[in-house]
Each structure stands twice: as C-alpha cells, then as structure tokens.
C-alpha positions in Angstrom: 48.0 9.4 -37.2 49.5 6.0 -36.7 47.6 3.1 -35.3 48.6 -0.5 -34.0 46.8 -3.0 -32.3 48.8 -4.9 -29.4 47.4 -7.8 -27.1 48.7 -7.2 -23.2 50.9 -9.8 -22.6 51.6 -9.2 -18.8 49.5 -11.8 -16.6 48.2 -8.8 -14.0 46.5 -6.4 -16.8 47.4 -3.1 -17.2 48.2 -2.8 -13.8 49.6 0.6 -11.4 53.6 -0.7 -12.0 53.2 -1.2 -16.2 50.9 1.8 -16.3 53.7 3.9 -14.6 56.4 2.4 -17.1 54.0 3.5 -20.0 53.8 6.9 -18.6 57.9 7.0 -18.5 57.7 6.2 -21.6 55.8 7.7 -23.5 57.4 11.1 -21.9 60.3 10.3 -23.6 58.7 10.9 -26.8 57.7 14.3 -28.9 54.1 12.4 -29.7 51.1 12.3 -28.6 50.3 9.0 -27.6 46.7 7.6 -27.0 45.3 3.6 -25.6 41.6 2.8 -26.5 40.5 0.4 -25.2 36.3 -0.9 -24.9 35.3 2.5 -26.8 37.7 4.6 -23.8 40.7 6.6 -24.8 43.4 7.4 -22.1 46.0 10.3 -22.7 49.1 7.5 -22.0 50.9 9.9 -19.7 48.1 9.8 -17.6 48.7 7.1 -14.9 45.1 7.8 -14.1 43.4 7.8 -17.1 45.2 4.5 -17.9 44.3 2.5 -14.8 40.7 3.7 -15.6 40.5 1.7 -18.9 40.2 -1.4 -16.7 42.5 -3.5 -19.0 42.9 -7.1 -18.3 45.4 -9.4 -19.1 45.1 -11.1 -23.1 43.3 -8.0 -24.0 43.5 -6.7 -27.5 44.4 -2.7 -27.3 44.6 -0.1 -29.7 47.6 2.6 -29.5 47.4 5.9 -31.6 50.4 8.1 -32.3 50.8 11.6 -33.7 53.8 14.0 -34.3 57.7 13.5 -34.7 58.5 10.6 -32.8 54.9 8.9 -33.6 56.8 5.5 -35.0 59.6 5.0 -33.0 57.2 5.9 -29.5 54.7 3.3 -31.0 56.9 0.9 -31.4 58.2 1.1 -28.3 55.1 0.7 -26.4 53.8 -1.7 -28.5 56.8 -4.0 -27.7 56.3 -2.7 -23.8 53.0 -3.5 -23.7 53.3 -7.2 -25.8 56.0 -8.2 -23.6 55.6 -10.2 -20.3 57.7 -8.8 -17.4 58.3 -12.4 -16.8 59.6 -13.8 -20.0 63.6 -14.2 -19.5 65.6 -11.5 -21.4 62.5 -9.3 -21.7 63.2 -5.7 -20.8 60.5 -3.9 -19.9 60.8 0.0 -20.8 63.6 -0.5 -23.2 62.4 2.3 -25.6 64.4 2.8 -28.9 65.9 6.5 -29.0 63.5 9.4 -29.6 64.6 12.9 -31.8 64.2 14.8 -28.8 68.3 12.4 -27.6 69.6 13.9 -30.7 
C-alpha cells in the first residue's frame, strides 16, 4: 500500500464540486484509493463518504493507494487535491494516464 500526505489547497474545503472531481478521478484508475482524514476513512469514489470527512480548507490529509495504477492515481490526486482551483494555469482533474488507456 502506498501512502502520501497532501494539505487541501482549495479555500472552500473538500467541498461537493472537488469531491465530485476526486470521484471522476479516481474511477479512472485500477486502485483502490482511500482519504483519512481525523481517524475517518472514505472509499474516494464515494461522493458521500468524502463530504462526510468534514475536511476544511489547509487541512493535512492522508491518501492510500493499492493495486496497478496505485502511483500514478496517487499522484494524481495528490496534485488535485494540493492545487487551488484558483491558481492561474492550474488544472484541476488533469490526471496522468492510467494502464487501464493502454
């Protein structure tokens, strides 16, 4: 299992419109991709499960990664989740390519 620890950049928290672009994206990978955050663990294609951790904005969070694709789909959330939507030439959901595109 692969583990990295990201601060959320975005101002708003994990809110409902990043939480739905870390669903999207974490489909596109064969892993099994997990954010704890405050001793909670959400299933990160669970819109649900990830508005429930409550996360606010400057908060440290950890992500967990298993199978195939567990580096490249870290990596890609990680750099979704550090980014701020606002930041000029940030692109939000911009995911490197999974093995499941090849």
């Amino acid at each position: 299992m692969t583990e990295r620890r990201v601060t959320l950049a975005d101002p708003a928290g994990l809110h409902a419109r990043q939480a739905a672009r870390v669903v999207r994206l974490a489909s596109l990978y064969d892993a099994r991709l997990t954010i704890c955050h405050a001793k909670r663990a959400a299933d990160a294609r669970s819109l649900l499960e990830l508005l429930a951790l409550g996360v606010g904005p400057g908060t440290e969070i950890t992500l967990l990664a298993e199978g195939p694709d567990a580096d490249v789909a870290l990596a890609a959330l990680a750099l979704d989740l550090a980014s701020d939507p606002g930041e000029a030439g940030a692109e939000p959901g911009a995911a490197p390519s999974s093995t499941r595109d090849r």
